[in-house]
LOKOL-820175 format. One line per 2 residues: number of its first residue (from 1); their letters; for each residue x, y, z of N, C-alpha, C, O, CB. Coordinates in steps of 0.05 Angstrom, whole numbers, plus 32768, in hexadecimal, padded with zeros to 4 digits. Atoms other than C-alpha are relative to their C-alpha. Glycine has a CB too. Layout:
BEGIN
NUM	a	X Y Z X Y Z X Y Z X Y Z X Y Z | ...
***
This chain:
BEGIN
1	xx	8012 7FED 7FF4 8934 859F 87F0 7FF9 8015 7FEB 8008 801B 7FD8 800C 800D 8019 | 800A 7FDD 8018 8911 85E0 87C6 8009 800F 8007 8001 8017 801D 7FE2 800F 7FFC
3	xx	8000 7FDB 8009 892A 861F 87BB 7FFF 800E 7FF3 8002 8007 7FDC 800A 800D 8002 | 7FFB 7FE5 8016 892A 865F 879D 8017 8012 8005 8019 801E 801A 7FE9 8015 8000
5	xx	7FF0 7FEC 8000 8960 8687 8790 8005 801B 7FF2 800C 801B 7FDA 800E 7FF7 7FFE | 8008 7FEC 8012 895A 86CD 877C 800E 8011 7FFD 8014 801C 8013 7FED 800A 8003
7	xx	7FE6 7FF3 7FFF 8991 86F7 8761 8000 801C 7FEB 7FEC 801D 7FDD 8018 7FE9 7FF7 | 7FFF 7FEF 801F 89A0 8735 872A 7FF1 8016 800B 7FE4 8022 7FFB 7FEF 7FF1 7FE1
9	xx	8010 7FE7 7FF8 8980 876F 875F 8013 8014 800A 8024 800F 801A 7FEB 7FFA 8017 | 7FE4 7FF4 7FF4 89A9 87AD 8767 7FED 801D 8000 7FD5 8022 8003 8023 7FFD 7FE8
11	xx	800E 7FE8 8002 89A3 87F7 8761 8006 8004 7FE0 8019 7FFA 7FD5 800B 8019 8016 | 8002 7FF3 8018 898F 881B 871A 7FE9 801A 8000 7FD3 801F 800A 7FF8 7FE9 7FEB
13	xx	800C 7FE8 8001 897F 885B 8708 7FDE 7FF8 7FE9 7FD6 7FE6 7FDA 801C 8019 7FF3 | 801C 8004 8012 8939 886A 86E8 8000 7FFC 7FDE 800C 800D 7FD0 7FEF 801B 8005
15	xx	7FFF 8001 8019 892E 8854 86A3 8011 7FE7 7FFD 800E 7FDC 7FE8 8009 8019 7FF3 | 7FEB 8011 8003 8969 881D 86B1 7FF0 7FE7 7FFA 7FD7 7FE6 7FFC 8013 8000 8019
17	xx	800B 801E 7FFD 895D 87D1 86A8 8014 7FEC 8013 802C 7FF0 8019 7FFC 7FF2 7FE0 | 7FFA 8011 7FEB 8966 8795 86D7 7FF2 7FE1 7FF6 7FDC 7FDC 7FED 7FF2 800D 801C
19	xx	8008 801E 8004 8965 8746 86CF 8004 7FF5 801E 8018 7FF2 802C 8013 7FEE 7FE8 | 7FFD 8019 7FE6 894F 871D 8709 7FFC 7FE5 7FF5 7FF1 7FDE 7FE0 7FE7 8003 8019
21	xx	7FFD 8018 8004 895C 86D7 8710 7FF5 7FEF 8018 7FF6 7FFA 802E 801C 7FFB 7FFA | 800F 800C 7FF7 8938 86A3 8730 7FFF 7FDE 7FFE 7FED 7FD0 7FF4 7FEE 800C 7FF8
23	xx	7FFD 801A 7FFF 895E 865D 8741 7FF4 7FE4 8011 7FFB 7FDC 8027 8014 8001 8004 | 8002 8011 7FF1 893B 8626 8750 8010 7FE9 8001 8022 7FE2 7FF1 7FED 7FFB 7FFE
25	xx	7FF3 8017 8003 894D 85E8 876F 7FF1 7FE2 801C 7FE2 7FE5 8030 8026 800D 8004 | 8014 8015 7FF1 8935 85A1 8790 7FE6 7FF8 7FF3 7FDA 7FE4 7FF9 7FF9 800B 8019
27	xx	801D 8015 8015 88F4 859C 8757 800C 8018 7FE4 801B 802C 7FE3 7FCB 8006 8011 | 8000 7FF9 801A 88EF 85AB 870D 7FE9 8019 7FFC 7FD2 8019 8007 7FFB 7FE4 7FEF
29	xx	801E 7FF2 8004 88C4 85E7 86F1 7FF0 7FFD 7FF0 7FE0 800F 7FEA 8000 8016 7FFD | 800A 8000 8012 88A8 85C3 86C1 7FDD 7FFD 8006 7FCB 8000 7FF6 800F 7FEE 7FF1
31	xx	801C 8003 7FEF 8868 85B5 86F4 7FF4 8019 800B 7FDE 8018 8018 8004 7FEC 8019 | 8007 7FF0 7FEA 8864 85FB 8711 7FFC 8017 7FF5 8005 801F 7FE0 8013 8001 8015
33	xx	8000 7FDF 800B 8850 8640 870A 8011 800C 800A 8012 8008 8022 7FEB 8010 8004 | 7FF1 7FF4 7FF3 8888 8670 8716 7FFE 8020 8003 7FF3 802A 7FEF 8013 7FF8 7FF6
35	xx	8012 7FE8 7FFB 8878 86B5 872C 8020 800D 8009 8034 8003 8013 7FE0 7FFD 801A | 7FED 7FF0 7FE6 88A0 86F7 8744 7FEB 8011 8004 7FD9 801A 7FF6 8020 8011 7FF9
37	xx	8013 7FE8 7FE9 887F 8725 877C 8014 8011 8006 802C 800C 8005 7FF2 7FF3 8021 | 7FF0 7FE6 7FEF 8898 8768 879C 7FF7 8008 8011 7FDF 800D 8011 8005 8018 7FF6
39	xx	8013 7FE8 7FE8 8888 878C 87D8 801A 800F 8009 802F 8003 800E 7FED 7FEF 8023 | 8000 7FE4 7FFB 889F 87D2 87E8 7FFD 8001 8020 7FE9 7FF9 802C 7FE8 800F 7FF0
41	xx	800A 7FF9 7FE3 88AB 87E8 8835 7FE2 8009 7FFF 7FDA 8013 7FEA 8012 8019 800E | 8018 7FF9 8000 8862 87F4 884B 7FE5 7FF9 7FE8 7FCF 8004 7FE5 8007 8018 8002
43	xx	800F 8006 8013 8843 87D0 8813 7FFD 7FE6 7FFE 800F 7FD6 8002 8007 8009 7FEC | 8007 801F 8001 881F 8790 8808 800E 7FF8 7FEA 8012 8007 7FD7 7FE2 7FF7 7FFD
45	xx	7FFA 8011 801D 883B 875E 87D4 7FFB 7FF9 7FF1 7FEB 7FE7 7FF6 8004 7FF2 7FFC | 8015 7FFD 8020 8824 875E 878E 8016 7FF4 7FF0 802F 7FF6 7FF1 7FF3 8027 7FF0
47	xx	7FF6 800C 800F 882C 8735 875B 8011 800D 7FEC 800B 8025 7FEE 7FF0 7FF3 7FF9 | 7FF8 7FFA 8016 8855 8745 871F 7FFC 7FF4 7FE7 7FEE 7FFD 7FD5 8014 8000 8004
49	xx	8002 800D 801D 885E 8712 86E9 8008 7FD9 800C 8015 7FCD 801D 8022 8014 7FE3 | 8006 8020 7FF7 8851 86C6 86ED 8005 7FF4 7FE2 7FFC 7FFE 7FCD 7FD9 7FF8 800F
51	xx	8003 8014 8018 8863 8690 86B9 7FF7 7FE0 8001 7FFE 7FD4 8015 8019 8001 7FF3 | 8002 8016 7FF9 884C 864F 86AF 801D 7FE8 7FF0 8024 7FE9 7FD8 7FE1 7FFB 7FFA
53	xx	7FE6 8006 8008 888A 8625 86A3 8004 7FE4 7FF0 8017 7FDC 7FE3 8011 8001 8018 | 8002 8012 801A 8873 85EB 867F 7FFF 7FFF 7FE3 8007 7FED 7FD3 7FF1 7FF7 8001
55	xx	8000 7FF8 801B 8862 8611 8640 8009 8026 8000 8004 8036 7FEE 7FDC 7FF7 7FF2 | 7FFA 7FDF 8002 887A 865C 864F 7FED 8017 8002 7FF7 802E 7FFE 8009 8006 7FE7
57	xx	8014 7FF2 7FFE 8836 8680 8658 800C 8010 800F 8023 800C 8019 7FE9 7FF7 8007 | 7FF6 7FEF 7FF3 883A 86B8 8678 7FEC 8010 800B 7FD8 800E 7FFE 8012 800B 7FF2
59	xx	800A 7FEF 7FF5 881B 86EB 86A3 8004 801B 800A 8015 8021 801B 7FFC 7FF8 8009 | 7FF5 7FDC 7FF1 881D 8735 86B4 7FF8 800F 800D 7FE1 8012 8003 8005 8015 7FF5
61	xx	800E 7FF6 7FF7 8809 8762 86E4 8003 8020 7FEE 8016 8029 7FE1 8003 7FFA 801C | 800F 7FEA 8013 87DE 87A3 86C7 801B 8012 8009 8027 8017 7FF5 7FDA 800C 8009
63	xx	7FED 7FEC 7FF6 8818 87D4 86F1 801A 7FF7 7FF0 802A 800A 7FEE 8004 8000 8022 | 7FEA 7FFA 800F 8851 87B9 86C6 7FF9 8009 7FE7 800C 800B 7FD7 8010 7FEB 7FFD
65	xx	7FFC 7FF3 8018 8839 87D6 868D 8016 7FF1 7FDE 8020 8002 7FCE 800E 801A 800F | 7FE6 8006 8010 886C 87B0 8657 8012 8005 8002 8020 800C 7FF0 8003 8006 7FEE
67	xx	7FE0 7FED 8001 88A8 87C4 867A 8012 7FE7 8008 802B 7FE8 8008 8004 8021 801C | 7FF6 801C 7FFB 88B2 8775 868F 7FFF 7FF4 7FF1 7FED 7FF3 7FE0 7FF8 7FF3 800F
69	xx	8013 802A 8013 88B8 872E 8671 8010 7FF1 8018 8024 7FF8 8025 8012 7FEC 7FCE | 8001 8012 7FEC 88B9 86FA 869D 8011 7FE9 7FE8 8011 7FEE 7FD0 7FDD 7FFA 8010
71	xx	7FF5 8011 8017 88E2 86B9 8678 8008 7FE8 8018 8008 7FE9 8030 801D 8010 7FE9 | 7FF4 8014 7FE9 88FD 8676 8691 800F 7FE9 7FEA 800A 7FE3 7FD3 7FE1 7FEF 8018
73	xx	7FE9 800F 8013 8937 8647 8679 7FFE 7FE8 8014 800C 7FE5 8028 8024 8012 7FFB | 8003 8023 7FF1 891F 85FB 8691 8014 7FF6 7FFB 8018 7FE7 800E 7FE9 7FE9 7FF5
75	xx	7FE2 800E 7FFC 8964 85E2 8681 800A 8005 8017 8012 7FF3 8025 8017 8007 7FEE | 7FF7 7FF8 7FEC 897A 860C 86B4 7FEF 8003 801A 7FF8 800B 802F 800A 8015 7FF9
77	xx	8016 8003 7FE9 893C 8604 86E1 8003 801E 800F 8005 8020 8027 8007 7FE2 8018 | 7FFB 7FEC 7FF6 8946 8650 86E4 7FE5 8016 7FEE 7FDC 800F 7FD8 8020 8005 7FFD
79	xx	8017 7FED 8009 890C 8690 86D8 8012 801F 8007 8023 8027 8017 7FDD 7FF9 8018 | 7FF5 7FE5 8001 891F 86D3 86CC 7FE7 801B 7FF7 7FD3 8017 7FEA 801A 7FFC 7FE8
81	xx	800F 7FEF 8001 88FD 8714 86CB 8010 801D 7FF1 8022 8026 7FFE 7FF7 8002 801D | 7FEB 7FED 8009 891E 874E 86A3 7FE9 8013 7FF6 7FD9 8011 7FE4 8018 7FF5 7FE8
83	xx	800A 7FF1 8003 8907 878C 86B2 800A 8021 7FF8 8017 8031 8006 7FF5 7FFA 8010 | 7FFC 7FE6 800A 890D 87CA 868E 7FF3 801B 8001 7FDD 801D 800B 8002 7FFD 7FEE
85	xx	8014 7FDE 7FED 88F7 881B 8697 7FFD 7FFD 8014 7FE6 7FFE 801D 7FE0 800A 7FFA | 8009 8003 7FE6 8903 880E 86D9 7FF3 801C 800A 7FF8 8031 7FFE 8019 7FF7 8011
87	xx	8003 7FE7 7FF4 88E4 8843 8700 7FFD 7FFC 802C 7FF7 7FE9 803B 7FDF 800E 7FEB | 8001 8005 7FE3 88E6 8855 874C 7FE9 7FF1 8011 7FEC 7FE6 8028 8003 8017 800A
89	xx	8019 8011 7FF6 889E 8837 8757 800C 7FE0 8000 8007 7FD1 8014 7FE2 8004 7FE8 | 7FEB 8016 8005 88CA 87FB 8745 800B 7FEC 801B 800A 7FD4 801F 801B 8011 7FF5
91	xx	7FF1 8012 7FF2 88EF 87F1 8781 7FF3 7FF6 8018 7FE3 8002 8026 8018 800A 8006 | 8006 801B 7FEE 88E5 87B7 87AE 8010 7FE9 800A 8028 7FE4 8003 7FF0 7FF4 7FF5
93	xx	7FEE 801A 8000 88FC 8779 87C6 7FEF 7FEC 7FEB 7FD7 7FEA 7FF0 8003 7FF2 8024 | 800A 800D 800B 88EC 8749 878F 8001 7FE4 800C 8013 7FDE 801C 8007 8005 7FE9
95	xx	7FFE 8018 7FF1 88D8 8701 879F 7FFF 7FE5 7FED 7FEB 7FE3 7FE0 7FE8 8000 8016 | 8009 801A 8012 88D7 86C2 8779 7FEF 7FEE 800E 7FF2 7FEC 8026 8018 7FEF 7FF6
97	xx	8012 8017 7FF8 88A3 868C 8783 7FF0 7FE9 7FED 7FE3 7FEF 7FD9 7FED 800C 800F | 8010 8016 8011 8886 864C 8766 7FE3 7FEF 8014 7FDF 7FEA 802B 801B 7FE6 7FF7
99	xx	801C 8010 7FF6 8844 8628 8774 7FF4 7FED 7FEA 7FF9 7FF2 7FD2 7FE6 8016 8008 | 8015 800F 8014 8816 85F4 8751 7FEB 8008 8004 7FDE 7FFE 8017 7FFE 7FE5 8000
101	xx	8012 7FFA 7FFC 87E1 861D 8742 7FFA 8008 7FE3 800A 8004 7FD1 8000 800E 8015 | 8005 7FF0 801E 87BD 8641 8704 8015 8014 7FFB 8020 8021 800E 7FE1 8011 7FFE
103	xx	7FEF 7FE5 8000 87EB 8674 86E1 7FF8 8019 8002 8009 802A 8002 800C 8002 7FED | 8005 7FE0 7FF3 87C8 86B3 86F1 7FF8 7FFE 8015 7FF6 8014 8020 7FED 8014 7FF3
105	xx	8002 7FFC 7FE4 87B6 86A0 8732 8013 7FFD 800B 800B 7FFD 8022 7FEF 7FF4 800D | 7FEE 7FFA 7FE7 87FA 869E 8757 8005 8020 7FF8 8004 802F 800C 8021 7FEB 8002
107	xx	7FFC 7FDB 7FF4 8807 86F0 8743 7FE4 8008 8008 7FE6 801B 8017 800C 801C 7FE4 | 8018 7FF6 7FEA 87B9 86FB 875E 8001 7FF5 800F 8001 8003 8023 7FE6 8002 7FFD
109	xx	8002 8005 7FDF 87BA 86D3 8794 801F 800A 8016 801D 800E 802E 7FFC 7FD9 8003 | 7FE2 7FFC 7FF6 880A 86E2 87AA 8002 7FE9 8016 8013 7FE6 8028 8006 8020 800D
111	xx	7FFC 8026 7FEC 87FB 8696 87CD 8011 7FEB 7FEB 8009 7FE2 7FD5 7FD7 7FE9 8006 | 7FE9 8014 8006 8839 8668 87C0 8007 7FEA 800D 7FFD 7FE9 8023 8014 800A 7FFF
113	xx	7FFC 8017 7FF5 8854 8628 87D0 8017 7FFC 800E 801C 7FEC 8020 7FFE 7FF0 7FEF | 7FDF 7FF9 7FFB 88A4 8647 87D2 8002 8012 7FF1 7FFD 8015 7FDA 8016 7FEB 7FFB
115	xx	7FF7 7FEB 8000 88BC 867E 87D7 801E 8007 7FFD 802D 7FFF 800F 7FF7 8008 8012 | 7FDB 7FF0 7FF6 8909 86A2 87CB 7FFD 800F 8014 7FE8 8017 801D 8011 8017 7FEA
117	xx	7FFF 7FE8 7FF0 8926 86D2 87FD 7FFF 8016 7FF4 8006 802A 8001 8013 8001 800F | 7FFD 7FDF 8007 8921 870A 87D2 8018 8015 7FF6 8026 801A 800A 7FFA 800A 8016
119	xx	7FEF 7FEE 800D 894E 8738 87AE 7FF7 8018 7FFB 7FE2 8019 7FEF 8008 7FF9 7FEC | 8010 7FE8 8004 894A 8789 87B1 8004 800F 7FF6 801C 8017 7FF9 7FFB 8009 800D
121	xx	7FF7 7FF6 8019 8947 87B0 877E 7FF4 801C 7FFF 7FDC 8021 7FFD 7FF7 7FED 7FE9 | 8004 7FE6 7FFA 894A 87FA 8784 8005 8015 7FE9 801A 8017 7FDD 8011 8006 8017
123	xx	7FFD 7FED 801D 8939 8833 874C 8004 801D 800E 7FF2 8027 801B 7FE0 8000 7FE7 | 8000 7FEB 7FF7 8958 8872 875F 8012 800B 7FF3 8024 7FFB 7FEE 8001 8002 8017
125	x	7FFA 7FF1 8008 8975 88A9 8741 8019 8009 800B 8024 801D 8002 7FF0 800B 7FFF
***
């Protein structure tokens, strides 16, 4: 069966850094785009950073600014996100997801095929 498993979300103060992880399992990512999203109580879900996992492309949304990289280790059929300068705009529940789709359209569309449950990751002081 597919899943996502999504792990490495805790609390950090502002300025701190954070690695999320993002295990799949049941297909390979060498077919898929892999994406992480956030949403914020009271806030819709926006993309973040998307890679394509056949050759490592990559995507970013304009609000991270360079404070992400998105990466992925196909041996391990695992994607990671390591983000730094966290700041409190920051926190969320992060989500992992894969689709077969173009690589900048799964973080604009935030339409996926599978989804993780999410990991939450809180910047506070």
């Amino acid at each position: 069966q597919l899943q996502l498993v999504e792990s490495g979300g805790g609390l950090v103060q502002p300025g701190g850094s954070l690695r999320l992880s993002c295990a799949a399992s049941g297909f390979t990512l060498d077919y898929y785009v892999m994406g992480w999203f956030r949403q914020a109580p009271g806030k819709e879900r926006e993309g973040v950073s998307c890679i394509r996992s056949s050759d490592g492309n990559t995507y970013y949304a304009d609000s991270i600014q360079g404070r992400f990289t998105i990466s992925r280790d196909t041996a391990k059929n695992t994607v990671h996100l390591q983000m730094n300068s966290l700041k409190p705009e920051d926190t969320a529940v992060y989500y992992c997801a894969a689709a077969r789709t173009l690589l900048n359209r799964l973080c604009v569309s935030a339409r996926a095929n599978y989804w993780g449950q999410g990991t939450q990751v809180t910047v506070s002081a």
